[in-house]
Backbone as a chain_set.jsonl record, in Angstrom:
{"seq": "XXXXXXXXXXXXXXXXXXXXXXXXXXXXXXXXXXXXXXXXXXXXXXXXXXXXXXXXXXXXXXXXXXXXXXXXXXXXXXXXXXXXXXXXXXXXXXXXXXXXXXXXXXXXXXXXXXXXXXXXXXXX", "coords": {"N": [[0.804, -1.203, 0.0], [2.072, 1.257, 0.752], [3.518, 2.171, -1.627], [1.448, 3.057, -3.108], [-0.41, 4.259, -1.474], [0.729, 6.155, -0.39], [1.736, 7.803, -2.167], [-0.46, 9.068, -2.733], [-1.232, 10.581, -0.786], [0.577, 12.129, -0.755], [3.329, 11.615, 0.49], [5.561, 10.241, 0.083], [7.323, 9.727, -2.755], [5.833, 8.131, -5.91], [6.801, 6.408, -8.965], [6.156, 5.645, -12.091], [6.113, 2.842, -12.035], [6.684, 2.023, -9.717], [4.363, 2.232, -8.594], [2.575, 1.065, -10.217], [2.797, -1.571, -9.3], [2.457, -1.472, -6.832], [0.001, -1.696, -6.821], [-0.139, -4.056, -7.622], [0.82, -5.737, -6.079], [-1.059, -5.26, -3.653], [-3.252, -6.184, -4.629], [-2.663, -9.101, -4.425], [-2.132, -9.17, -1.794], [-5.095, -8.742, -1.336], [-6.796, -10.478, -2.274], [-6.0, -12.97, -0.904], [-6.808, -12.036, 1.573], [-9.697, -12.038, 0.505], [-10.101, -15.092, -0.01], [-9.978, -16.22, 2.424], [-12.173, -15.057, 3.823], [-14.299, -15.25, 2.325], [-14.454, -17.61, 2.67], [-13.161, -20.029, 1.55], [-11.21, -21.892, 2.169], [-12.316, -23.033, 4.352], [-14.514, -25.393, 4.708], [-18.107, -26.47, 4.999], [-20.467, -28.636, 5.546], [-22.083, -28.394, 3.41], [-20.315, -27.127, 1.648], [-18.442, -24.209, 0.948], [-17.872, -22.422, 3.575], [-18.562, -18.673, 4.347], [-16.562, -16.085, 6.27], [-18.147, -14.102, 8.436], [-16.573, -11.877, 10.182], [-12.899, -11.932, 11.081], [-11.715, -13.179, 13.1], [-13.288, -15.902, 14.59], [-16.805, -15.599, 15.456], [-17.314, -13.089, 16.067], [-16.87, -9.824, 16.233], [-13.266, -8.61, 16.277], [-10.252, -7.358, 17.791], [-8.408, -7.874, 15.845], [-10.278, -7.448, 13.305], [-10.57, -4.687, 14.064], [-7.96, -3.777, 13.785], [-7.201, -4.688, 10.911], [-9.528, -3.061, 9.611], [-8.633, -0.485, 10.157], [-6.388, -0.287, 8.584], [-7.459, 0.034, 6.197], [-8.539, 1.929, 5.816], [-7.877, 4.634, 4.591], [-7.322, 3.769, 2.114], [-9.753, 2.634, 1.171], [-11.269, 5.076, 0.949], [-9.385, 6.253, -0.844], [-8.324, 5.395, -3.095], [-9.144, 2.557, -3.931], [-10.972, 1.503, -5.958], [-14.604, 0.643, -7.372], [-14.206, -1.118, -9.523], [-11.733, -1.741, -9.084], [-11.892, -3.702, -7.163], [-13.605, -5.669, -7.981], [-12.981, -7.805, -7.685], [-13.228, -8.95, -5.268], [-15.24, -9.732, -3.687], [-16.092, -9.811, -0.823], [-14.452, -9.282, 0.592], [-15.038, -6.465, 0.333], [-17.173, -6.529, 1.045], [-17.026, -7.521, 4.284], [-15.345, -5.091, 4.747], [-17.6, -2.853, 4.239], [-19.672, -3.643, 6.159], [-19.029, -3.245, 8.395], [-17.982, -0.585, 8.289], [-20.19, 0.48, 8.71], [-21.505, 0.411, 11.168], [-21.752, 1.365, 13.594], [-20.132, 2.305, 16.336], [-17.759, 2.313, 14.719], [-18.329, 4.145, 12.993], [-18.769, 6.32, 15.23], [-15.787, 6.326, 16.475], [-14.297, 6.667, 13.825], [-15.101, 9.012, 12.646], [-16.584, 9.06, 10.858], [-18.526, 10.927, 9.243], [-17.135, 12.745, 8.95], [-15.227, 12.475, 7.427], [-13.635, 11.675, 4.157], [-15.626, 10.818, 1.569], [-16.678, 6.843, 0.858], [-15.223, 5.335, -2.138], [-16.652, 3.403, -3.109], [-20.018, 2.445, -3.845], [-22.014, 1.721, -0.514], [-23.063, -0.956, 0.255], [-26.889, -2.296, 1.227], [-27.265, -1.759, 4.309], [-26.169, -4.717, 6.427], [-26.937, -7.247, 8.478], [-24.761, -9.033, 10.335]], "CA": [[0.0, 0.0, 0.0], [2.974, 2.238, 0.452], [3.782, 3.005, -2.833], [0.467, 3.778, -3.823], [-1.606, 5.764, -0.469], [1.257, 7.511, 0.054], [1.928, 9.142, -3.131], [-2.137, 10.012, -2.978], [-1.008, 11.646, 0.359], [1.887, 13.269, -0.991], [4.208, 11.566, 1.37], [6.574, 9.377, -0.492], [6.689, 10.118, -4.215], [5.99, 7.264, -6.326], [6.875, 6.492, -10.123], [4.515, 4.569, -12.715], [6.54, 1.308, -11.804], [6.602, 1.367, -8.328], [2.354, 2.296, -8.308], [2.06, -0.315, -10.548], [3.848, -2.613, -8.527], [2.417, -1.367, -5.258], [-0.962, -2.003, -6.675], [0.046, -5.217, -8.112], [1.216, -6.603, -4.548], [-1.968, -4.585, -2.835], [-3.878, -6.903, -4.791], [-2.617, -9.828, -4.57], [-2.506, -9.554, -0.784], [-6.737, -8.567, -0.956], [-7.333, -11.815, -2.997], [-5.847, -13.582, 0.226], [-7.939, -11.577, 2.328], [-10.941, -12.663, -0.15], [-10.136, -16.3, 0.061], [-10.048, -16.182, 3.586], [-13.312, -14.143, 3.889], [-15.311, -16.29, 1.407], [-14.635, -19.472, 3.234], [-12.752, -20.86, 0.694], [-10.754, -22.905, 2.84], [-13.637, -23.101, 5.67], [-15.199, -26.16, 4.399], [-18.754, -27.121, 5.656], [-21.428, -29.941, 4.835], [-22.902, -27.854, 2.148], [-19.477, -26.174, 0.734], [-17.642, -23.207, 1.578], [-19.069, -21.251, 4.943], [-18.336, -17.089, 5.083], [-16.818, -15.804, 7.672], [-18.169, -12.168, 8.513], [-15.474, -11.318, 10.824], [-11.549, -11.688, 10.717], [-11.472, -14.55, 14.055], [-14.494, -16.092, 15.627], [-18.356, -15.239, 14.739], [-17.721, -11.782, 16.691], [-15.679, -8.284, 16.148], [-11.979, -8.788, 17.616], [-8.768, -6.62, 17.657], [-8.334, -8.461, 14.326], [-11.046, -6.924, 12.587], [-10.346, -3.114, 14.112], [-6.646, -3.251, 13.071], [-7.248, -4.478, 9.905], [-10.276, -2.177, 9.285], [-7.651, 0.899, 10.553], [-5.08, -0.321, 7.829], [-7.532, -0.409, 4.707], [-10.12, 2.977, 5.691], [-7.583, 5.612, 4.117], [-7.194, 3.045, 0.991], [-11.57, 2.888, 0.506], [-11.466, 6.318, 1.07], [-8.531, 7.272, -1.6], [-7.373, 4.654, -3.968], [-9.815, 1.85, -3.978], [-12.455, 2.211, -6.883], [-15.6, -0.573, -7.361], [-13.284, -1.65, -10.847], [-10.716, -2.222, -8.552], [-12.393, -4.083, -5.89], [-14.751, -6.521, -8.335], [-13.026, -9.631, -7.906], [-12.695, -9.152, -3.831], [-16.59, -8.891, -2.958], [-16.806, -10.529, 0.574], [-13.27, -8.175, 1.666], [-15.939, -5.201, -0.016], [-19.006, -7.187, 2.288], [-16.683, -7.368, 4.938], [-15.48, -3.903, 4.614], [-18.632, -1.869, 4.443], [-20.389, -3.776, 7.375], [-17.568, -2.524, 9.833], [-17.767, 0.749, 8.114], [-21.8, 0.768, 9.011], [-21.593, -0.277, 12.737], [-22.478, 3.176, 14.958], [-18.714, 2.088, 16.945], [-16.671, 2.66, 13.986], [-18.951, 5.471, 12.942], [-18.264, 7.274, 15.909], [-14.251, 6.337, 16.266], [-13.652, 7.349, 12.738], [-15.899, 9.932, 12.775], [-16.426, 8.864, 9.618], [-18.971, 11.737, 8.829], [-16.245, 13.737, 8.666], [-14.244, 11.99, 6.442], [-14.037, 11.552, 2.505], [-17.005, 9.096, 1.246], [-15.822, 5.728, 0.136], [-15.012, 5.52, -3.696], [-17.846, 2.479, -3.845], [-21.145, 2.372, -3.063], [-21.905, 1.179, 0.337], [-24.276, -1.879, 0.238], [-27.157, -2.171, 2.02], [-26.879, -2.524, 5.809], [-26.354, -5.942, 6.579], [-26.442, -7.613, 9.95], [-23.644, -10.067, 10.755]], "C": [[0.849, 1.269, 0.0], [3.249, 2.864, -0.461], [2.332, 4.225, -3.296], [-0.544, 4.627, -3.033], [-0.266, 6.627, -0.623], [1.981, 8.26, -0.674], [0.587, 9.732, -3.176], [-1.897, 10.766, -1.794], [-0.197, 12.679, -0.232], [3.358, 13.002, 0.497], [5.296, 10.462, 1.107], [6.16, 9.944, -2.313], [7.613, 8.762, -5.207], [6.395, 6.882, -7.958], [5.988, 5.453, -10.769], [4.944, 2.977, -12.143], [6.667, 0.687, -10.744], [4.779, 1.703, -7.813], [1.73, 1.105, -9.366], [2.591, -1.495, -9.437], [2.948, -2.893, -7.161], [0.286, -2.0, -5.5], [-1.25, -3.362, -6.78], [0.027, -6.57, -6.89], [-0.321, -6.516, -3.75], [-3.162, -5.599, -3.023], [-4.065, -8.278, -4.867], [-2.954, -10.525, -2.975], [-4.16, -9.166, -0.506], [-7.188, -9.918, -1.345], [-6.714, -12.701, -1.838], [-6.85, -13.213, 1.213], [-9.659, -12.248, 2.227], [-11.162, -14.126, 0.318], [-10.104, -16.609, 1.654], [-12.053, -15.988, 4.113], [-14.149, -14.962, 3.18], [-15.122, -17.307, 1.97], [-14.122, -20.479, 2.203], [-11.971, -21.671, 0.923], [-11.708, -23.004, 3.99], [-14.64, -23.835, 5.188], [-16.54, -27.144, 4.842], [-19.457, -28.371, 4.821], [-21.857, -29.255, 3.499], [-22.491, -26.958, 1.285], [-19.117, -24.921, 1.503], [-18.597, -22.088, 2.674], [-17.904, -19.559, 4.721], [-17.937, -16.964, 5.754], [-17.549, -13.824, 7.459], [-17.269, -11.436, 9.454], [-14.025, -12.531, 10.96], [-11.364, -13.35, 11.363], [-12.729, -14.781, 14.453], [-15.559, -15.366, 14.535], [-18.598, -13.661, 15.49], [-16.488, -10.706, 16.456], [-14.939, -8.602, 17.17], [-11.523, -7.403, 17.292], [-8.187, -6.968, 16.025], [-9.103, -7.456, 13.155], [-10.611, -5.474, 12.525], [-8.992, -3.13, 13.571], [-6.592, -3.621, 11.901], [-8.286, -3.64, 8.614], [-9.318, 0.036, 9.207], [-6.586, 0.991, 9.267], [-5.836, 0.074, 6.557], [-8.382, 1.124, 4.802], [-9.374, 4.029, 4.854], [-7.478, 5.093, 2.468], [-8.613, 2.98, 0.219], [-11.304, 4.098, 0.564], [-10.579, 6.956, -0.225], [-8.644, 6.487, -2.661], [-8.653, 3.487, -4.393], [-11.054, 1.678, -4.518], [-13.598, 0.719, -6.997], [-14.654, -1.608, -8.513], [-12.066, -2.347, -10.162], [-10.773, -3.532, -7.409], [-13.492, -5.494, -6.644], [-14.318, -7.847, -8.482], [-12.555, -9.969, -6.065], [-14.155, -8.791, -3.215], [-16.683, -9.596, -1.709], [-15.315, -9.716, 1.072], [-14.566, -7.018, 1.267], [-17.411, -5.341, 1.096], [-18.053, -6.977, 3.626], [-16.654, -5.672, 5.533], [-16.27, -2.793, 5.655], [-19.591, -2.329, 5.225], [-19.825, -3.199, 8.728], [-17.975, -0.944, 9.699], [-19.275, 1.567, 8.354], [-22.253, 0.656, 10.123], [-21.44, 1.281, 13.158], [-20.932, 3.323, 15.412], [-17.876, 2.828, 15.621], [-17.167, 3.838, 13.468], [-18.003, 6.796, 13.776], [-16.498, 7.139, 16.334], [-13.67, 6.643, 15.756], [-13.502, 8.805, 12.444], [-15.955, 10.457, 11.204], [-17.741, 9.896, 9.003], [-18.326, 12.708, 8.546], [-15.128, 13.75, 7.749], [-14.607, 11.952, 5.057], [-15.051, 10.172, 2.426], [-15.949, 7.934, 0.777], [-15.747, 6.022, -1.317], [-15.638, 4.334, -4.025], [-18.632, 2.67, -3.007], [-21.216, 1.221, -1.639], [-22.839, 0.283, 0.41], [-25.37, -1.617, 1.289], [-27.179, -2.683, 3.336], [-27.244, -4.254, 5.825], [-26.111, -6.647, 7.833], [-25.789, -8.843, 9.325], [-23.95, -10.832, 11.599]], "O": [[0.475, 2.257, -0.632], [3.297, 4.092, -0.387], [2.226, 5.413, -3.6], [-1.316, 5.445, -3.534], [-0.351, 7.798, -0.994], [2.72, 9.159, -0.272], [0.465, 10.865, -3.64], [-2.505, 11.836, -1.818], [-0.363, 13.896, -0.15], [4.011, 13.82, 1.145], [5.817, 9.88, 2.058], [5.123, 10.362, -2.827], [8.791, 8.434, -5.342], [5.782, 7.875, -8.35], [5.279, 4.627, -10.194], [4.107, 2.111, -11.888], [6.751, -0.522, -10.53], [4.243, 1.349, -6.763], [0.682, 0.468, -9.262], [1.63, -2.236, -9.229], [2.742, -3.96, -6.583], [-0.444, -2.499, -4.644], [-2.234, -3.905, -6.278], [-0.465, -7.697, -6.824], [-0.777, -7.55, -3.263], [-3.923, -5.915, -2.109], [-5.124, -8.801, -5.214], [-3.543, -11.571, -2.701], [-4.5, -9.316, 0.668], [-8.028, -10.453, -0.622], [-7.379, -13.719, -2.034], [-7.665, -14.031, 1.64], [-10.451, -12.673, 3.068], [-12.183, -14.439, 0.931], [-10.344, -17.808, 1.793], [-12.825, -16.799, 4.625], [-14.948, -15.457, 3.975], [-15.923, -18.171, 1.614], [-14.617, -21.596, 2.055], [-11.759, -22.445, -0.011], [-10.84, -23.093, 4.859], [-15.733, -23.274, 5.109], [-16.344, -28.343, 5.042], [-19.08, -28.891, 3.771], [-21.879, -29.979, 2.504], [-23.139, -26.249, 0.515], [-19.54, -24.719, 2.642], [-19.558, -21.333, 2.53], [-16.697, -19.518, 4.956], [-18.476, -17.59, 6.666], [-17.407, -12.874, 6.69], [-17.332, -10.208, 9.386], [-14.175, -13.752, 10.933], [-11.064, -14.363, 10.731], [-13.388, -13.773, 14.707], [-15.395, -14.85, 13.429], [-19.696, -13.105, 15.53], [-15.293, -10.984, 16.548], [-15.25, -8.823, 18.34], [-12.161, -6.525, 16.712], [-7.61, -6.173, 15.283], [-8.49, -6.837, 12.286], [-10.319, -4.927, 11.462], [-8.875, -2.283, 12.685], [-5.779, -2.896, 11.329], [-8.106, -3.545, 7.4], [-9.438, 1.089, 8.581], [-6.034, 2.044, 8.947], [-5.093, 0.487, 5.667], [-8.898, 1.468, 3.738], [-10.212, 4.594, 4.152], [-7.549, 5.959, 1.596], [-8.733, 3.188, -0.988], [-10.713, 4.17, -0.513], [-10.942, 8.046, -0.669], [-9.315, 7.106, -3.486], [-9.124, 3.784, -5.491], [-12.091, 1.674, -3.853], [-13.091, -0.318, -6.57], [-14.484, -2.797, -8.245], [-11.515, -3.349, -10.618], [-9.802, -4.143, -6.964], [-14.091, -6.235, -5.865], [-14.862, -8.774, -9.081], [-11.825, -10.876, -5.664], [-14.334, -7.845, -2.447], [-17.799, -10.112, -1.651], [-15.279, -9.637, 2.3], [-15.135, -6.714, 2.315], [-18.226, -4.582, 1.622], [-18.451, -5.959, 4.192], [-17.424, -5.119, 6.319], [-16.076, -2.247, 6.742], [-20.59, -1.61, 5.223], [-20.325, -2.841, 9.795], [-18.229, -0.202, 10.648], [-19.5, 2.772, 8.246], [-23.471, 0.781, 10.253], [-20.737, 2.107, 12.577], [-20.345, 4.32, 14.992], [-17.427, 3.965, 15.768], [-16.333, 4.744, 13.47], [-17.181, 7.643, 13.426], [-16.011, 8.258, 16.497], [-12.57, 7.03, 16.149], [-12.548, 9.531, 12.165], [-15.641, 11.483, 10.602], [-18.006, 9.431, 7.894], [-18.831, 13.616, 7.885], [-14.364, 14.651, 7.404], [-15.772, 12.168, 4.722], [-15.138, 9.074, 2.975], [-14.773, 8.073, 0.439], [-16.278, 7.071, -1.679], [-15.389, 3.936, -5.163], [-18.447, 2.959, -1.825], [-20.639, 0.134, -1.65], [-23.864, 0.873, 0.752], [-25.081, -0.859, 2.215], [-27.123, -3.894, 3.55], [-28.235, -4.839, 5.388], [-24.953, -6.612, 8.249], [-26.063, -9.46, 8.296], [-23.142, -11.675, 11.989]]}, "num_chains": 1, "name": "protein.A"}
């Protein structure tokens, strides 16, 4: 993610080969994320189970620090085009980013909108 938030910050300055690169990696580690998140190794009676959070069937420390690492990335860099082969990190995501808690922590009314639409609320 380095290469590529933090030339949209203006705090490293990146060239086309290291923002390709950085997106290249960015995405390769979300498609882990995905496969994780989809249950694609989480094999039940009736085929791959979801998880909706990171550990366990409930919001950890897991979830908030990796929700903390990706909110300036939805917010800057991270377009629906970019994001359409990672939809259960995008389900994941924007259920965290809809919870009242992270609401008020972020204070995400105050912040830039995401750069995809936010689905509709979904309980977990």
């Amino acid at each position: 993610l380095r290469p590529w938030i933090g030339d949209l910050l203006g705090y490293v300055e990146s060239d086309e080969a290291q923002l390709a690169d950085g997106m290249k990696a960015t995405k390769t580690w979300l498609q882990g994320l995905e496969s994780w998140l989809s249950g694609e190794n989480n094999i039940g009676a009736d085929g791959p189970v979801p998880r909706n959070f990171l550990e366990r069937e409930q919001l950890t420390i897991a979830d908030i620090s990796m929700f903390s690492a990706l909110i300036q990335s939805f917010e800057l860099a991270f377009t629906e085009e970019y994001l359409a082969d990672v939809p259960s990190v995008v389900r994941w995501f924007t259920a965290l980013y809809d919870m009242p808690v992270f609401a008020e922590v972020y204070e995400l009314e105050t912040r830039a909108p995401l750069l995809i639409r936010t689905p509709a609320k979904e309980e977990l």
